[in-house]
N, C-alpha and C positions, 0 to 999 in steps of 0.2 A: 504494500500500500504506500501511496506516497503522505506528501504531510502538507500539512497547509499553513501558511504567514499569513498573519495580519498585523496591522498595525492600527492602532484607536489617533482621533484626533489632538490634535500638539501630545503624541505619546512620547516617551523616551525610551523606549523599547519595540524591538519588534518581538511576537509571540507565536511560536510557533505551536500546533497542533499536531495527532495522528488526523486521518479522514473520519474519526468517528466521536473526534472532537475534546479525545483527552489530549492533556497538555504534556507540553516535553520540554521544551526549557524557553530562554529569552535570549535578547541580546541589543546589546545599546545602540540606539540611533546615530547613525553620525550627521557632524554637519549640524545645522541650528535646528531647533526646535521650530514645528512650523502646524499648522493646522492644515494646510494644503501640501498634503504631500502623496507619495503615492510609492509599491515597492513592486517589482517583478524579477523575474526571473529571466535570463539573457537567452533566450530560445535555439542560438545558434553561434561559433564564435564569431566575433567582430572585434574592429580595431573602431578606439574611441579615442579623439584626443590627441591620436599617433600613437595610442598604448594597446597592444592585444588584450581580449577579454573574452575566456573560454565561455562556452557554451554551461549553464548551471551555475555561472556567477548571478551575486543579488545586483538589480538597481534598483536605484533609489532615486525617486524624482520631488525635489526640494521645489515648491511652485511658490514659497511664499515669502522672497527675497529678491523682488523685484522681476528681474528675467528668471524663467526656470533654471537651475541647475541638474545636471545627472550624474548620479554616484557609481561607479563600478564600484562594488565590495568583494570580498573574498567570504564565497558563504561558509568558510569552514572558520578563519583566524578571524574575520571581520573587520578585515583593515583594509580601507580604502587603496584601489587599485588606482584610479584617477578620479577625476572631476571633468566634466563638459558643462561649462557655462553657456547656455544658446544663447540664440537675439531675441528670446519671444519671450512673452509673457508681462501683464506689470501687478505682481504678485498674486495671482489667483488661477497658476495652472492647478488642476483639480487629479490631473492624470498623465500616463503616457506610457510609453510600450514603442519596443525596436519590432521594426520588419524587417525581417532575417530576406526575404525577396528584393527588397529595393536599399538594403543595408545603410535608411535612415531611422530616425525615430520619428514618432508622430506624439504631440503634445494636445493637450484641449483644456482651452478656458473656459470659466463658467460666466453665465451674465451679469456678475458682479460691475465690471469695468463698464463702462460708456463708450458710446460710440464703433466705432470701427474694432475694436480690442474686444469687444464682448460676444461669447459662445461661439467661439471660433477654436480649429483645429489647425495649426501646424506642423509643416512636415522640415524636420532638422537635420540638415547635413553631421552626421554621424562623426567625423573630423574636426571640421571648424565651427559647429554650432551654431554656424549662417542659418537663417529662416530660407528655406526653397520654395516653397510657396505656404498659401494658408487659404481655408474657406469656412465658412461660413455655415454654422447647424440653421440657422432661422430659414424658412419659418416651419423645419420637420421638426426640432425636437429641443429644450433648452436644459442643458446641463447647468445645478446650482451645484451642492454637494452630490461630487461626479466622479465616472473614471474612465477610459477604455480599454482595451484590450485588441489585441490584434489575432486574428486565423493564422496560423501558419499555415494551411493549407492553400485558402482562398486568398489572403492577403487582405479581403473586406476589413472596414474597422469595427467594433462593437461597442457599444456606449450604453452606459446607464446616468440616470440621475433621481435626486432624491425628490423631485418634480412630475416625475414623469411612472407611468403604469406599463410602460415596454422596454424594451433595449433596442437600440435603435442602430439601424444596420448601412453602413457605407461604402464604397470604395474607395481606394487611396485618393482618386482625385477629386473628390468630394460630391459624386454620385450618390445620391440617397433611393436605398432597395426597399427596406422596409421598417415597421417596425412592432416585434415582436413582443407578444402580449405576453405578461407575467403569469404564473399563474395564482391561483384564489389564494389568500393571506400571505403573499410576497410582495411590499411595497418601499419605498422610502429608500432606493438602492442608492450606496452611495461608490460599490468598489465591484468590479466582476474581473475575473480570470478564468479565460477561457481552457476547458480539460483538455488531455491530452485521448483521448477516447472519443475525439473528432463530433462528439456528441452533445458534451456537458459541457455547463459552464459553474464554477462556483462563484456565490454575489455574497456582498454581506451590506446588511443597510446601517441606517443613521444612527439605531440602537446596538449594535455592535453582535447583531443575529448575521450566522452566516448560513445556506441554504446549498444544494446540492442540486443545481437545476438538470432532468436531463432530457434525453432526443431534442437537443437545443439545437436549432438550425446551424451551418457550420457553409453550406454551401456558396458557389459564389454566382455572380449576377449571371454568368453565363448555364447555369444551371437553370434559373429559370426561363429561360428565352431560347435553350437549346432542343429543341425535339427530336433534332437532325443528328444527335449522339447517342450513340447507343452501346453497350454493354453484355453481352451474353456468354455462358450461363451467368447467373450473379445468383448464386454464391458458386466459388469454382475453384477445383483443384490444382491444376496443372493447366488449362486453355482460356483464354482469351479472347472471345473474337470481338472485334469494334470497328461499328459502321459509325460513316461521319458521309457529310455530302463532299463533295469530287470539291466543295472549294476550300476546304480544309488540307487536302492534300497539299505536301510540302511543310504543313507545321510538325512539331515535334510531340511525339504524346511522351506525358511524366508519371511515373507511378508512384503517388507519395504515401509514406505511413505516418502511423499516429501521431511520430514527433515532428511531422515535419519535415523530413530528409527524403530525398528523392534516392528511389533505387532505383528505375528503371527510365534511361530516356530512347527513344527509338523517334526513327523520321517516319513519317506516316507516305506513302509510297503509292495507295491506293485507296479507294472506299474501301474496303473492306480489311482488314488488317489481323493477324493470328501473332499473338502473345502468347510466350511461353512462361509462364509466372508459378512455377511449380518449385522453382528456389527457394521464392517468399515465404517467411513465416505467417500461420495462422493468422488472421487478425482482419481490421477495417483498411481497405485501402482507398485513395480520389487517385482518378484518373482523370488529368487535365491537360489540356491542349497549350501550349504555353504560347502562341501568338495570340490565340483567339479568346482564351480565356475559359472555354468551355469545359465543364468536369461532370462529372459522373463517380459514385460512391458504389464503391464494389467491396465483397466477403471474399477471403482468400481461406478455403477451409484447412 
């Protein structure tokens, strides 16, 4: 089983749990005290800063010191590997999360700030902490006490807020898909990390209740506008077949698993296409079209 972190507001600890909700030890915040803050887990290695930072290191996203800063920590010793100070933010990032796909971070404010600066999402150069662009939640969905999380699969964004009765679903370029009803007595979200079971999500709200959300949408925009992809058998041993329309040919299909990592890339050659996927361990896999963005969710028995 794995384990879950949290952190409460202006905490000076983060607290770790088992998934069943007993406790296992603490560890002290670094960096200033802040009521806007946010922690995750680095989904893939990346360099930050010009400093490497394995895959299962913590960050730490400090929103309440004017621009955001982000922490690489070492989750074992807990000692700051670097620091990224971005351009964004004027003390009210509420959240944020690396895409391990476009090897930036993505930030989000809440509607505290005025004007042009409020409920907005930035995407930050992973190196120099430049702003590369930024847009805009209004008028789908307003994040107060907020956070997102990011798909490694689909690379969509996820958002919650303590405002709102859904988690609200984006693309990197600030596309707005949907957005996803809670269900009956889950309300007030202030923090979500998306599972690694391509299915769940765990959320904790403004009361410091954390929830175990699952068959939680995971797919990406290309999933729902694709008819033209297809999948069989699904669930499968050893074969593959996948039809797509003759103007997909020439993309690449990816075979990813639950963390994220791509095992299998092949060029697509024809409509019709035979995968040999009988290596792969048991488990959920997306199979994604990596120009077109189209995916389909397959069982590998």
């Amino acid at each position: 089983d794995g384990e879950i972190m949290v952190i409460g507001c202006s905490a000076s600890v983060i607290d770790r749990y088992t998934e069943a909700g007993t406790f296992l030890s603490s560890a002290d915040v670094v960096g200033e005290g802040a009521n806007d803050v946010d922690i995750d887990m680095a989904p893939a290695d990346l360099v930050m800063n010009g400093t490497f930072v394995a895959q299962g290191q913590l960050l730490l996203v400090n929103g309440e010191v004017g621009v955001a800063e982000v922490y690489a920590i070492d989750e074992v010793t807990n000692e700051v590997i670097d620091t990224l100070v971005s351009g964004f933010g004027v003390s009210h990032v509420v959240g944020g999360s690396y895409h391990s796909q476009r090897g930036t971070f993505f930030l989000v404010q809440d509607i505290q700030p005025g004007g042009f600066d409020r409920n907005r999402i930035a995407e930050i150069d992973a190196t120099t902490g430049d702003t590369l662009r930024t847009f805009s939640l209004d008028p789908y969905f307003d994040v107060n006490y907020g956070d997102l999380d990011i798909s490694q699969v689909s690379g969509n964004l996820f958002l919650v807020s303590s405002e709102e009765s859904g988690i609200a679903e984006f693309t990197p370029d600030g596309m707005f898909i949907a957005e996803h009803p809670l269900p009956s007595g889950v309300s007030g979200l202030s923090g979500i990390a998306l599972d690694n079971d391509l299915e769940g999500a765990w959320v904790c709200n403004t009361s410091g209740v954390v929830y175990k959300l699952g068959n939680f949408p995971m797919g990406t925009f290309g999933n729902i506008g694709a008819p033209d992809l297809h999948v069989h058998p699904n669930p499968t041993s050893d074969v593959l077949l996948v039809t797509c329309d003759r103007a997909s040919t020439n993309d690449v299909i990816a075979i990813v698993d639950a963390a994220g990592r791509t095992l299998l890339r092949e060029r697509i050659t024809n409509a019709l296409m035979r995968l040999d996927v009988s290596p792969l361990p048991a488990g959920p896999y997306i199979m994604r079209l990596e120009a077109s963005g189209k995916s389909r969710r397959f069982m590998k028995d």
